[in-house]
mmJSON file of the N, C-alpha and C atoms, coordinates in Angstrom:
{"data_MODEL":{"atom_site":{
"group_PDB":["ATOM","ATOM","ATOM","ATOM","ATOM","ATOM","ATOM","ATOM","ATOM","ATOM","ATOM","ATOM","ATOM","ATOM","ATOM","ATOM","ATOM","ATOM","ATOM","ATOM","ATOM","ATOM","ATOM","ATOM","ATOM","ATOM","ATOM","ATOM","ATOM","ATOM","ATOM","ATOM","ATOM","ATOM","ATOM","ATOM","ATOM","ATOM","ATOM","ATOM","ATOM","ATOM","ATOM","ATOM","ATOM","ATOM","ATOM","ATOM","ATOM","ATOM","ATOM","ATOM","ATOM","ATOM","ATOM","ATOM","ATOM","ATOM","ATOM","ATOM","ATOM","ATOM","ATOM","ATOM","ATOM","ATOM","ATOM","ATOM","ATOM","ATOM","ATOM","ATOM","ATOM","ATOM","ATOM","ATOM","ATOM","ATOM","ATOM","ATOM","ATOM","ATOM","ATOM","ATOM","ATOM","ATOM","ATOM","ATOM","ATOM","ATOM","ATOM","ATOM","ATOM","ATOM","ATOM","ATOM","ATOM","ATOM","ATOM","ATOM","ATOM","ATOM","ATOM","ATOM","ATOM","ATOM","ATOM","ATOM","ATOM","ATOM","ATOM","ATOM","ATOM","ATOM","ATOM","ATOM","ATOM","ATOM","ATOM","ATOM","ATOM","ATOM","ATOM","ATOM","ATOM","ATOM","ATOM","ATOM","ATOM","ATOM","ATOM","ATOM","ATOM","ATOM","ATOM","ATOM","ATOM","ATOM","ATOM","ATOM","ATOM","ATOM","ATOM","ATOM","ATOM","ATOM","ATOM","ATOM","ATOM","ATOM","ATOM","ATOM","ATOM","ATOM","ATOM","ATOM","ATOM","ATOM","ATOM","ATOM","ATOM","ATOM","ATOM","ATOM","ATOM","ATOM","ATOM","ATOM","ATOM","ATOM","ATOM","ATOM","ATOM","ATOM","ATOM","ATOM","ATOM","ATOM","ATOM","ATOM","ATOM","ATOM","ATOM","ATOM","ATOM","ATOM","ATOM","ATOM","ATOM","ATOM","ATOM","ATOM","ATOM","ATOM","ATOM","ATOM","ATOM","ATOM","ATOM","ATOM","ATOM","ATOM","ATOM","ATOM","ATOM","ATOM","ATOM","ATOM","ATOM","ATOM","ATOM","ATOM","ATOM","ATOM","ATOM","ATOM","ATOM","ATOM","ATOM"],
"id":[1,2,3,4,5,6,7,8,9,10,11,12,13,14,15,16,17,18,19,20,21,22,23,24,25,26,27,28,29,30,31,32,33,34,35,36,37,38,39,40,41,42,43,44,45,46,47,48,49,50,51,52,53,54,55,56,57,58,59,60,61,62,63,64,65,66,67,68,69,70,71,72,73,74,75,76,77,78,79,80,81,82,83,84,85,86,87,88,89,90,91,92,93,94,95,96,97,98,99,100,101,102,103,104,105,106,107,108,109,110,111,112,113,114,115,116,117,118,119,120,121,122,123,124,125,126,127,128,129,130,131,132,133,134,135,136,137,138,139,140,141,142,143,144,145,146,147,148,149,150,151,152,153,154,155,156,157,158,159,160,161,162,163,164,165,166,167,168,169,170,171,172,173,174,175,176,177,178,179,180,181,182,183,184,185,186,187,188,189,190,191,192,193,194,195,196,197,198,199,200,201,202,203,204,205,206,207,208,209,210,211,212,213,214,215,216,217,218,219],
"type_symbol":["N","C","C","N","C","C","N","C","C","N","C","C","N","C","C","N","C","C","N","C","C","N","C","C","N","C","C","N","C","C","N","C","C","N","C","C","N","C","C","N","C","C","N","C","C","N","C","C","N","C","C","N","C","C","N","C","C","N","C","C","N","C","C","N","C","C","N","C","C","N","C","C","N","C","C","N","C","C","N","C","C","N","C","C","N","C","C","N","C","C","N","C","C","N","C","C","N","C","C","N","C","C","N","C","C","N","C","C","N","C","C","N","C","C","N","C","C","N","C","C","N","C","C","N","C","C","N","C","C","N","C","C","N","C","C","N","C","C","N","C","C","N","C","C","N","C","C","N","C","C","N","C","C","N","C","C","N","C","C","N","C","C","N","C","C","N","C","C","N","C","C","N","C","C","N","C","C","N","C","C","N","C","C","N","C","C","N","C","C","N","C","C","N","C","C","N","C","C","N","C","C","N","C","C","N","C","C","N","C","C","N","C","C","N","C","C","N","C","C"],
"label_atom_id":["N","CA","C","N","CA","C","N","CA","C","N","CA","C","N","CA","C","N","CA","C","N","CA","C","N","CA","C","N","CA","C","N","CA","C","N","CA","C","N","CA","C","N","CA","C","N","CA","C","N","CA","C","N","CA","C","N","CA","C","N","CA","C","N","CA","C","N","CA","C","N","CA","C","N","CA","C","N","CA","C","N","CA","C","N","CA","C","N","CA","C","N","CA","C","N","CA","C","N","CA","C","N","CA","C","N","CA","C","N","CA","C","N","CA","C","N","CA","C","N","CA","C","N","CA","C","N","CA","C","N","CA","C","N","CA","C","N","CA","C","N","CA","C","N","CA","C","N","CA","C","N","CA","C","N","CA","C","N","CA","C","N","CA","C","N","CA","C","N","CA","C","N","CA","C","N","CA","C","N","CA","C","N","CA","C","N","CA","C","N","CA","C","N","CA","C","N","CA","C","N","CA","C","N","CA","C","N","CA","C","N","CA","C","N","CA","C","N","CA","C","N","CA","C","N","CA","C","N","CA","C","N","CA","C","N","CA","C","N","CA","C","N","CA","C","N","CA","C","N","CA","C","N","CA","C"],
"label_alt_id":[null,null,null,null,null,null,null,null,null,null,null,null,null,null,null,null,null,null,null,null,null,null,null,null,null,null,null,null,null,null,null,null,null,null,null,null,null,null,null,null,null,null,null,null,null,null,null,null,null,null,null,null,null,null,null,null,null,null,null,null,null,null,null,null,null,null,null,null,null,null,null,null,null,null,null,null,null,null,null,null,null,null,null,null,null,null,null,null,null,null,null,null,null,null,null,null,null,null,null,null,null,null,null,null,null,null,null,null,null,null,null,null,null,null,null,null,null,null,null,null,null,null,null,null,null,null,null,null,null,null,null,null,null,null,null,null,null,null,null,null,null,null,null,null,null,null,null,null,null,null,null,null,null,null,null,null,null,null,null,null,null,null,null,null,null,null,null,null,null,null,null,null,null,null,null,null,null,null,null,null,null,null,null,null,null,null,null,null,null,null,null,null,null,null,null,null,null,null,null,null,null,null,null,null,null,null,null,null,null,null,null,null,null,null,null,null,null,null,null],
"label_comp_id":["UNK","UNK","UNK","UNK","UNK","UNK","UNK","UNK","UNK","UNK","UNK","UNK","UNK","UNK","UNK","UNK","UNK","UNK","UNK","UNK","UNK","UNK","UNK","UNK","UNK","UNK","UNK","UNK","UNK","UNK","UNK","UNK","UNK","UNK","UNK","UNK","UNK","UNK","UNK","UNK","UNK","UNK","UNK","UNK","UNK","UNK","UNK","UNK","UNK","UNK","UNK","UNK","UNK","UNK","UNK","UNK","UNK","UNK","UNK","UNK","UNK","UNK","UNK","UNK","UNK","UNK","UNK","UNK","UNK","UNK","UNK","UNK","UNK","UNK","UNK","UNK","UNK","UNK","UNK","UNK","UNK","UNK","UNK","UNK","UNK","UNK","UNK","UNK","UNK","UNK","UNK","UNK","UNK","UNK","UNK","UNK","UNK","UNK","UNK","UNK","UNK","UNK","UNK","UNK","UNK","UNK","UNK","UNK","UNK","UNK","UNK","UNK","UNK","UNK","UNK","UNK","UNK","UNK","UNK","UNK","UNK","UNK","UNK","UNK","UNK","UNK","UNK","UNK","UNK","UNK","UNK","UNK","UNK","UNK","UNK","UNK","UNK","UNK","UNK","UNK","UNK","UNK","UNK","UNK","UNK","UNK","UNK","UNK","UNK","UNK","UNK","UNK","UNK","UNK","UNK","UNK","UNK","UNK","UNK","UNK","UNK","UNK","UNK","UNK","UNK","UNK","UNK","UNK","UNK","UNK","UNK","UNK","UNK","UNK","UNK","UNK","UNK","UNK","UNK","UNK","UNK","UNK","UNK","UNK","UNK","UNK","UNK","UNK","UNK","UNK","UNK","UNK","UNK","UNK","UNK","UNK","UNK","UNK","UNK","UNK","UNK","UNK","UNK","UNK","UNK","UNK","UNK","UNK","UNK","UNK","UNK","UNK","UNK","UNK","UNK","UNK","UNK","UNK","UNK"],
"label_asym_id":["A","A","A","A","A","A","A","A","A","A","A","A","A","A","A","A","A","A","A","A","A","A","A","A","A","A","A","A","A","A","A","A","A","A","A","A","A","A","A","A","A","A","A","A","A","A","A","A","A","A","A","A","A","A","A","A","A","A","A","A","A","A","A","A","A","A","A","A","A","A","A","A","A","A","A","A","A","A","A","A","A","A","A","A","A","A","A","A","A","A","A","A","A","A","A","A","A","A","A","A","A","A","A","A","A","A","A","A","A","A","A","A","A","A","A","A","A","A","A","A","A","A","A","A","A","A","A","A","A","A","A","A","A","A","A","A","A","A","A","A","A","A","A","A","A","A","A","A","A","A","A","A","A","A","A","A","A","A","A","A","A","A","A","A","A","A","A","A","A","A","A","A","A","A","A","A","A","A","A","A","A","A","A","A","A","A","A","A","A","A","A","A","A","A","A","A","A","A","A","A","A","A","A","A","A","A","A","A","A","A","A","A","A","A","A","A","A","A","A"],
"label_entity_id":["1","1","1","1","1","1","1","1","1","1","1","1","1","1","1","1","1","1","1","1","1","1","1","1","1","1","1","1","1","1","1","1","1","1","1","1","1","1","1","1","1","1","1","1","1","1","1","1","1","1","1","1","1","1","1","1","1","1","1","1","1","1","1","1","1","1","1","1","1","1","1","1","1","1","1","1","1","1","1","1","1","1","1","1","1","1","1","1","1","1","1","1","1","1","1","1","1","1","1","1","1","1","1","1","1","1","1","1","1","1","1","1","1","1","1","1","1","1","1","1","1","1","1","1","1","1","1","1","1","1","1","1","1","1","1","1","1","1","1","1","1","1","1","1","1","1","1","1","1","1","1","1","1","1","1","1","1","1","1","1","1","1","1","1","1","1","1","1","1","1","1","1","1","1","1","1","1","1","1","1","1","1","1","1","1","1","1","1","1","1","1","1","1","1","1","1","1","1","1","1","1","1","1","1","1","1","1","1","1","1","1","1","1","1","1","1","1","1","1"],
"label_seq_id":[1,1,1,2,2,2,3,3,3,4,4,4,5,5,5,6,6,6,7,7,7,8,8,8,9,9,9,10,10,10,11,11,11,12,12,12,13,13,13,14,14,14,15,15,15,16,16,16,17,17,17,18,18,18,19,19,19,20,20,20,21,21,21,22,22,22,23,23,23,24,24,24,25,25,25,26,26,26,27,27,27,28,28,28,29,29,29,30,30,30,31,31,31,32,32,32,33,33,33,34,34,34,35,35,35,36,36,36,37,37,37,38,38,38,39,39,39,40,40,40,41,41,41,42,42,42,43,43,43,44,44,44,45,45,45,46,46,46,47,47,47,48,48,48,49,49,49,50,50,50,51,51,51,52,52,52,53,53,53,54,54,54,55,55,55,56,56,56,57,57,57,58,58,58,59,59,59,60,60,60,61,61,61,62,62,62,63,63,63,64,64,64,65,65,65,66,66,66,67,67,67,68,68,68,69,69,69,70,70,70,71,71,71,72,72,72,73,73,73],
"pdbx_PDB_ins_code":[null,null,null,null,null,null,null,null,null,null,null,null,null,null,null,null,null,null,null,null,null,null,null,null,null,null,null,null,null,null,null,null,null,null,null,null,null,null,null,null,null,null,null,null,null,null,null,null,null,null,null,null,null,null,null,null,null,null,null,null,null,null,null,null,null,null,null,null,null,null,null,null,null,null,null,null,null,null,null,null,null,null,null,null,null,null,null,null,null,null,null,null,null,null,null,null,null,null,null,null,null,null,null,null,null,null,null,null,null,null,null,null,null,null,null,null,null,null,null,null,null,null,null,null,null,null,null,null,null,null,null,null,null,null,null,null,null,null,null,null,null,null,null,null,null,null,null,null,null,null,null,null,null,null,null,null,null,null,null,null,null,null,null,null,null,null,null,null,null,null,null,null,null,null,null,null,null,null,null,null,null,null,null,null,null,null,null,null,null,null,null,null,null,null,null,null,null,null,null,null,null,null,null,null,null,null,null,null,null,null,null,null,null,null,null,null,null,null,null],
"Cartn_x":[-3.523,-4.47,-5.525,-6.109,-6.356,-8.018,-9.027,-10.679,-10.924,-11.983,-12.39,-14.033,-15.047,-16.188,-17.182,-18.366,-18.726,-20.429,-20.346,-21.73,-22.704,-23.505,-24.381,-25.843,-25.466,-27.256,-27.716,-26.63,-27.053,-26.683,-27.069,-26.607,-26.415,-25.221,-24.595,-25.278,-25.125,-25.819,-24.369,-23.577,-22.346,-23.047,-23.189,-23.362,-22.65,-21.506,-20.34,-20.857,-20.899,-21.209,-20.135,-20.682,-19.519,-19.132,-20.137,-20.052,-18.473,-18.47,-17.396,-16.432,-16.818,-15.956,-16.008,-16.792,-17.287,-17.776,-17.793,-18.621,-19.451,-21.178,-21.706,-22.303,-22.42,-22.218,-24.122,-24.835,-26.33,-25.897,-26.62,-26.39,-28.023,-28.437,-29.715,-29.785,-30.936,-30.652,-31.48,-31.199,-31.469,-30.775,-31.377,-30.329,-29.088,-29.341,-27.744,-27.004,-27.127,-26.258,-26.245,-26.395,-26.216,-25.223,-25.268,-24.387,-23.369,-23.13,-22.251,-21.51,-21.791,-21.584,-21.112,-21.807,-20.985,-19.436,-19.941,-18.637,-17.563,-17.514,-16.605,-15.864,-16.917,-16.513,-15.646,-15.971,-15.827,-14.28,-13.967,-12.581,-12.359,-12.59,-11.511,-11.225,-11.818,-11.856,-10.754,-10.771,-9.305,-8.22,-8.411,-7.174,-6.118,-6.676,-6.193,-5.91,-6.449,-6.089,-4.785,-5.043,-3.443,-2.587,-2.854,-1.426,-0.874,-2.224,-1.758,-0.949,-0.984,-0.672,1.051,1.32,2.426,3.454,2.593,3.391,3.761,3.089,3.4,4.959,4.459,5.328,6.848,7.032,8.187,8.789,8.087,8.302,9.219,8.352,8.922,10.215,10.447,11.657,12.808,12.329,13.487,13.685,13.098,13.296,14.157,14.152,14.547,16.295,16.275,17.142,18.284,17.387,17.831,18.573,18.217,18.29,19.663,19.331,20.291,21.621,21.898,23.069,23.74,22.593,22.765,23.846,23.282,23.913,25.664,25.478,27.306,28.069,27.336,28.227,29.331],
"Cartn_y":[14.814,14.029,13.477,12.114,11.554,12.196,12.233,12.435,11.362,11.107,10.071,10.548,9.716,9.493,9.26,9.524,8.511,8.012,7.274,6.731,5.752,6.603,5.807,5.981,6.25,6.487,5.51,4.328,3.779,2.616,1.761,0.212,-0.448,-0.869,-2.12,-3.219,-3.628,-5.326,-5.364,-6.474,-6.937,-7.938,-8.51,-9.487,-9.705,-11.262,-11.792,-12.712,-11.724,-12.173,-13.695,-14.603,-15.542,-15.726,-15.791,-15.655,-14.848,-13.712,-12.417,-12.306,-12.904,-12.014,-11.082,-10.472,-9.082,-9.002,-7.606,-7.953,-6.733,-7.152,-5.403,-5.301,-3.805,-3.273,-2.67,-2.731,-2.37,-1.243,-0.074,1.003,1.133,1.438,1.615,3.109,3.512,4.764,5.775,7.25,8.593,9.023,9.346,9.853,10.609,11.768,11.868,11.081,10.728,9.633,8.539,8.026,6.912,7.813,9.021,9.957,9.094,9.977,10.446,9.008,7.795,6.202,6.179,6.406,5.837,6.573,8.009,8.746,7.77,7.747,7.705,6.158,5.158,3.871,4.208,4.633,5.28,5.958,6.729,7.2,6.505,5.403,4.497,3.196,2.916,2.058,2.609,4.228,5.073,5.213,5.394,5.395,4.239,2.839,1.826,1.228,1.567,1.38,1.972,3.378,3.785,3.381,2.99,2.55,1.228,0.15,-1.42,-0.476,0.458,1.178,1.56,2.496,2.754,2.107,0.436,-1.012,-1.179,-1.721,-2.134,-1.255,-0.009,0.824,0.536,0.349,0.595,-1.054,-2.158,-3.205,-3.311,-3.287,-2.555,-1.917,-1.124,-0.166,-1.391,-2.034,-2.43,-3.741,-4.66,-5.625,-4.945,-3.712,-2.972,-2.798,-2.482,-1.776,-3.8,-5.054,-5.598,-6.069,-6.113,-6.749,-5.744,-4.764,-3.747,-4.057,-4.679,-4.813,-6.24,-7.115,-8.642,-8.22,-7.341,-6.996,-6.456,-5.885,-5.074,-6.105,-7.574,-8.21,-9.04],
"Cartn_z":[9.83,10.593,9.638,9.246,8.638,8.798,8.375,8.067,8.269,10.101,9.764,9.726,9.316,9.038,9.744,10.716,11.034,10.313,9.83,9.486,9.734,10.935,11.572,11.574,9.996,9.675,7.808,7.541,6.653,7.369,6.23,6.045,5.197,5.507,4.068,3.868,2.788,2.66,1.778,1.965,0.919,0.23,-0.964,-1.629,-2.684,-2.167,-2.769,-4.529,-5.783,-6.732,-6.894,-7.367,-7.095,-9.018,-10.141,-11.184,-11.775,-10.741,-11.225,-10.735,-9.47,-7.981,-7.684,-7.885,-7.562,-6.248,-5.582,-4.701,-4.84,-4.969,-4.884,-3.326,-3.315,-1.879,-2.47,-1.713,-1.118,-0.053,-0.181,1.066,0.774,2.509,2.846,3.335,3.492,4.518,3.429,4.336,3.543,1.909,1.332,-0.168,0.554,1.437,1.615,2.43,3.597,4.146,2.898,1.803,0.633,0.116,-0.609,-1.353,-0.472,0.795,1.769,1.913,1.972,1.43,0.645,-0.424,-1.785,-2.059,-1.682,-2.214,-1.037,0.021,0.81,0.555,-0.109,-0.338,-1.588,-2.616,-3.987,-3.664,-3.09,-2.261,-1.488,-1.039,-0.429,-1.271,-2.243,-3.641,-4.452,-4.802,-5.468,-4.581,-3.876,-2.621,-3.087,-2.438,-2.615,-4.225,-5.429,-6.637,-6.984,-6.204,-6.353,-5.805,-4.465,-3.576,-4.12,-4.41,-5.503,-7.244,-7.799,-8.953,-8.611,-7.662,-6.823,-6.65,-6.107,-5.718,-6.975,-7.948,-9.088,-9.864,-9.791,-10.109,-9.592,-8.552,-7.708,-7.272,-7.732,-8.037,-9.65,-10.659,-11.98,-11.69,-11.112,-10.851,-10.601,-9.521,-8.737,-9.422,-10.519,-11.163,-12.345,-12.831,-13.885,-13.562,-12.003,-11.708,-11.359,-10.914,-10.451,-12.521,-13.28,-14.678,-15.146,-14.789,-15.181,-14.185,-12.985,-12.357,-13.012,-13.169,-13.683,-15.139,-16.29,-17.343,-16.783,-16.007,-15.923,-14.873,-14.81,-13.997,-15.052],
"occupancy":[1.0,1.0,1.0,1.0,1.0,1.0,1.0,1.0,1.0,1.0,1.0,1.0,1.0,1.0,1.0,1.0,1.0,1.0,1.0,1.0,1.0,1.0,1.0,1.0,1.0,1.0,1.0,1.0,1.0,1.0,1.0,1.0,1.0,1.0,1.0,1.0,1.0,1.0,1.0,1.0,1.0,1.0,1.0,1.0,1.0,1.0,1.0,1.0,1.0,1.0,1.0,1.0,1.0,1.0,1.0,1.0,1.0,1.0,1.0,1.0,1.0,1.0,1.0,1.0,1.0,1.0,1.0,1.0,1.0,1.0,1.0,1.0,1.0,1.0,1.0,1.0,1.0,1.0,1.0,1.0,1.0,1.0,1.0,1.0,1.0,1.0,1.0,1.0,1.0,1.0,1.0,1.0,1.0,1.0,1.0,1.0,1.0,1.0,1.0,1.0,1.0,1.0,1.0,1.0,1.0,1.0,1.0,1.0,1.0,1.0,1.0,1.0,1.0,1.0,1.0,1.0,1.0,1.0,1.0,1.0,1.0,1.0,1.0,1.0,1.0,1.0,1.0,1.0,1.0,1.0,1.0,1.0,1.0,1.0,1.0,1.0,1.0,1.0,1.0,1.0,1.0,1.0,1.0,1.0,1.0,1.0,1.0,1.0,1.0,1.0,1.0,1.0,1.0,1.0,1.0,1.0,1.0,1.0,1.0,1.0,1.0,1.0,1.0,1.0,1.0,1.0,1.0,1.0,1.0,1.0,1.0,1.0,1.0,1.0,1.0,1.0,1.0,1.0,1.0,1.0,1.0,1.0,1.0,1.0,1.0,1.0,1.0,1.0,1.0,1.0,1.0,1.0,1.0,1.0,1.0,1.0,1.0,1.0,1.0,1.0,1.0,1.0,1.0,1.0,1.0,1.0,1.0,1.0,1.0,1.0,1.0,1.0,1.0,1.0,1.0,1.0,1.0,1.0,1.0],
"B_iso_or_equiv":[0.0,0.0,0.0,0.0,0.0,0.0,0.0,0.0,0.0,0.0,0.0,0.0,0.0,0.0,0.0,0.0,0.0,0.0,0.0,0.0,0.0,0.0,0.0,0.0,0.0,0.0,0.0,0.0,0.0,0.0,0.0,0.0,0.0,0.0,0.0,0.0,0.0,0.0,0.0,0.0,0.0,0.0,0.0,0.0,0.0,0.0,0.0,0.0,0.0,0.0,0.0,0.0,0.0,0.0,0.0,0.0,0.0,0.0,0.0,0.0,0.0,0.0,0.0,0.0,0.0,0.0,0.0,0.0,0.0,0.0,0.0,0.0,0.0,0.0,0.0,0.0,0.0,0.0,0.0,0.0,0.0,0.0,0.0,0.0,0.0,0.0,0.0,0.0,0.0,0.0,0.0,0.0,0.0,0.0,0.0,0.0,0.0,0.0,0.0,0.0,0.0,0.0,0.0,0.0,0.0,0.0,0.0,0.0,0.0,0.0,0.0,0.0,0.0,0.0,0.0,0.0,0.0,0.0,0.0,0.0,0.0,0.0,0.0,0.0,0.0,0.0,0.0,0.0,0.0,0.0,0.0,0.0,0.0,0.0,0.0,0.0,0.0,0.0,0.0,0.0,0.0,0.0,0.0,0.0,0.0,0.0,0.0,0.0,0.0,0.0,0.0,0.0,0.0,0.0,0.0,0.0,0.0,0.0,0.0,0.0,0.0,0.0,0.0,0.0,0.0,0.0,0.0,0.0,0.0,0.0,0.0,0.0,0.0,0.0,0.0,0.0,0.0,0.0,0.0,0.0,0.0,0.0,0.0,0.0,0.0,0.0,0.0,0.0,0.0,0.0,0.0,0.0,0.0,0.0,0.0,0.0,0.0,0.0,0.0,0.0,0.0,0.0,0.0,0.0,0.0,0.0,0.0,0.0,0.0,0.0,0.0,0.0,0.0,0.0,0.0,0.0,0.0,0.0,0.0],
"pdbx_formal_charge":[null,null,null,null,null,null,null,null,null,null,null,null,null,null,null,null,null,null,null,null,null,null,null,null,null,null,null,null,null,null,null,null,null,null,null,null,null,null,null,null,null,null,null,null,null,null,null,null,null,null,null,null,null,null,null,null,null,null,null,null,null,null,null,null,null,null,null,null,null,null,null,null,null,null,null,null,null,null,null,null,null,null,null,null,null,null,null,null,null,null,null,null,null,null,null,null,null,null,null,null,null,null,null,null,null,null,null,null,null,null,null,null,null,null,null,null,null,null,null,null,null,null,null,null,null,null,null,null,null,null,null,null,null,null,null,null,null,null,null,null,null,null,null,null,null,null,null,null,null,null,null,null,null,null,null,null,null,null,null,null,null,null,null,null,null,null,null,null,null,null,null,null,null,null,null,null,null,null,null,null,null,null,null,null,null,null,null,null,null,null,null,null,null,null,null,null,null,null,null,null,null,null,null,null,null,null,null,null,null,null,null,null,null,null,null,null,null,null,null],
"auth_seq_id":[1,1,1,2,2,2,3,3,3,4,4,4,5,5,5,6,6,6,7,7,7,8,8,8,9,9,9,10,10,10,11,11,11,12,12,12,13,13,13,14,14,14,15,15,15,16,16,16,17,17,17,18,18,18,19,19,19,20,20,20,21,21,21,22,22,22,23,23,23,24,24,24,25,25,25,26,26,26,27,27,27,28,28,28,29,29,29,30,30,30,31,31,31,32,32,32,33,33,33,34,34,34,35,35,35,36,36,36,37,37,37,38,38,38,39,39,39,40,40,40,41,41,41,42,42,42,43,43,43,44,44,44,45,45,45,46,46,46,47,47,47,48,48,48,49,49,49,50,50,50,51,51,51,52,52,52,53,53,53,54,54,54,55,55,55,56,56,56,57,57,57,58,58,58,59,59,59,60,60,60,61,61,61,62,62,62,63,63,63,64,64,64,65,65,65,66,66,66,67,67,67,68,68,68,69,69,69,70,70,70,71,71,71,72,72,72,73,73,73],
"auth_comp_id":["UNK","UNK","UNK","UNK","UNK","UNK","UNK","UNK","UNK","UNK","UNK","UNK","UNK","UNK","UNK","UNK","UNK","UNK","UNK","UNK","UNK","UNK","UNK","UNK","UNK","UNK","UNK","UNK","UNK","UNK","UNK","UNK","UNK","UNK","UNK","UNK","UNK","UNK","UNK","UNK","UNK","UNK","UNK","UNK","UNK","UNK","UNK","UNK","UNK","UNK","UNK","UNK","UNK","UNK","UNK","UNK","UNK","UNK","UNK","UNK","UNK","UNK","UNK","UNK","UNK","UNK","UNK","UNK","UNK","UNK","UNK","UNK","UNK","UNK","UNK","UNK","UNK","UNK","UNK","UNK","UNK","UNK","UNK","UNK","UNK","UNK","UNK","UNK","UNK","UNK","UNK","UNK","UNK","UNK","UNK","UNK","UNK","UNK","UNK","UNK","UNK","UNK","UNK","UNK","UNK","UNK","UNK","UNK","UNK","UNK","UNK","UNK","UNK","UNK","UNK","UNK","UNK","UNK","UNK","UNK","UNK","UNK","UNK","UNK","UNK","UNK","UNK","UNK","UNK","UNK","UNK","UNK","UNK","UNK","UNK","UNK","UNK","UNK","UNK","UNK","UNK","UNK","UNK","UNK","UNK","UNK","UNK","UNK","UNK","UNK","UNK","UNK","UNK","UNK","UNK","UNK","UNK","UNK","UNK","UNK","UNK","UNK","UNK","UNK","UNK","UNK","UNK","UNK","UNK","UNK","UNK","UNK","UNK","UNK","UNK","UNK","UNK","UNK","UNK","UNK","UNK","UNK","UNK","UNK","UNK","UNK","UNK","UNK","UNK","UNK","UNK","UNK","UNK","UNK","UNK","UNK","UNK","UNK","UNK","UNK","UNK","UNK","UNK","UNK","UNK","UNK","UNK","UNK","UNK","UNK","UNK","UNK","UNK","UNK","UNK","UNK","UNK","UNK","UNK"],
"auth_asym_id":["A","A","A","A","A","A","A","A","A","A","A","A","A","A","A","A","A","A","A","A","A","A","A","A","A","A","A","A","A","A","A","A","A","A","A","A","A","A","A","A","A","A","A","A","A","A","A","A","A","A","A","A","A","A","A","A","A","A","A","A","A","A","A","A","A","A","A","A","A","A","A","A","A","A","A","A","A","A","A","A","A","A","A","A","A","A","A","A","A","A","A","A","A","A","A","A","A","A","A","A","A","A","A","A","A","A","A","A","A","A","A","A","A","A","A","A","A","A","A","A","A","A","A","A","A","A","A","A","A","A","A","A","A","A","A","A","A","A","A","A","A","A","A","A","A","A","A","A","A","A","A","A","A","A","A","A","A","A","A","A","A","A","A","A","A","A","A","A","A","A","A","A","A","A","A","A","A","A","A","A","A","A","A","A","A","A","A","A","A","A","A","A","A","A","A","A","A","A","A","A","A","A","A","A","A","A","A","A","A","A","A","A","A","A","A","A","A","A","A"],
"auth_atom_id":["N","CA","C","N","CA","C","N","CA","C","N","CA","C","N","CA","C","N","CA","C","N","CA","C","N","CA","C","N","CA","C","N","CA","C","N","CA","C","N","CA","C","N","CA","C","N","CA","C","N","CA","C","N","CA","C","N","CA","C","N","CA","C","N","CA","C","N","CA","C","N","CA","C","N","CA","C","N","CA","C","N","CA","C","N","CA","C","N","CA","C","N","CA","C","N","CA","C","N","CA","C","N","CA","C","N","CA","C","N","CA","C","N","CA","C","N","CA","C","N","CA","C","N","CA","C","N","CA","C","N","CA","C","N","CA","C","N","CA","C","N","CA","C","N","CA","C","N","CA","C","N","CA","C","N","CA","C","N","CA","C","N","CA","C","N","CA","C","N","CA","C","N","CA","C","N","CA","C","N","CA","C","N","CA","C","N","CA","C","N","CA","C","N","CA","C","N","CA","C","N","CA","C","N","CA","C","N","CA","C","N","CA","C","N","CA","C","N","CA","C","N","CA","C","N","CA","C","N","CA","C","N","CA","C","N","CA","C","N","CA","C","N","CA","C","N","CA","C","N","CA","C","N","CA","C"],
"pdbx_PDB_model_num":[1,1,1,1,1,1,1,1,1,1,1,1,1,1,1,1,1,1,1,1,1,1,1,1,1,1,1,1,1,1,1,1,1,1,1,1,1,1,1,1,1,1,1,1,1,1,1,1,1,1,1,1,1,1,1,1,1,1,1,1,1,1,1,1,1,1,1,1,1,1,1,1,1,1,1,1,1,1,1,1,1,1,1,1,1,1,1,1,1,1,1,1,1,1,1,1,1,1,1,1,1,1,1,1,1,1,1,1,1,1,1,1,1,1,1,1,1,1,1,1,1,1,1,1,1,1,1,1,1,1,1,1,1,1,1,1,1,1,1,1,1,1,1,1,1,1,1,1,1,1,1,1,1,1,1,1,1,1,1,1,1,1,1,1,1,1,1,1,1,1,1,1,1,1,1,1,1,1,1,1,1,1,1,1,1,1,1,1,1,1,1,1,1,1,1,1,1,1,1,1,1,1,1,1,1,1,1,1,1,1,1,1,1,1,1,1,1,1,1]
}}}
């Protein structure tokens, strides 16, 4: 069963750097509800690096595997 969160004691400000593409994230609020923010953005930022890491991976595989059938034809 997945952890969900609820945080209803900060606030975001998003501001879309356009220079970078970046985008930095502003959290308002108490020091721990901000902790309790950052970490949770911070783990859902690694989450998804891995799952795009994973893709890549298993893409790789299957171009490897598609080059390798092309050769024994």
């Amino acid at each position: 069963m997945p952890h969900i969160e609820q945080v209803s004691r900060a606030m975001f400000e998003l501001k879309i750097l356009e220079s970078s593409g970046l985008t930095e994230v502003l959290i308002y609020g108490s020091c721990n509800h901000k902790l309790r923010a950052k970490w949770m953005l911070q783990s859902m930022a690694e989450r998804y690096r891995l799952r795009q890491e994973r893709g890549m991976l298993k893409l790789e595989e299957a171009m490897k595997t598609l080059e390798l059938g092309q050769c024994l034809e």
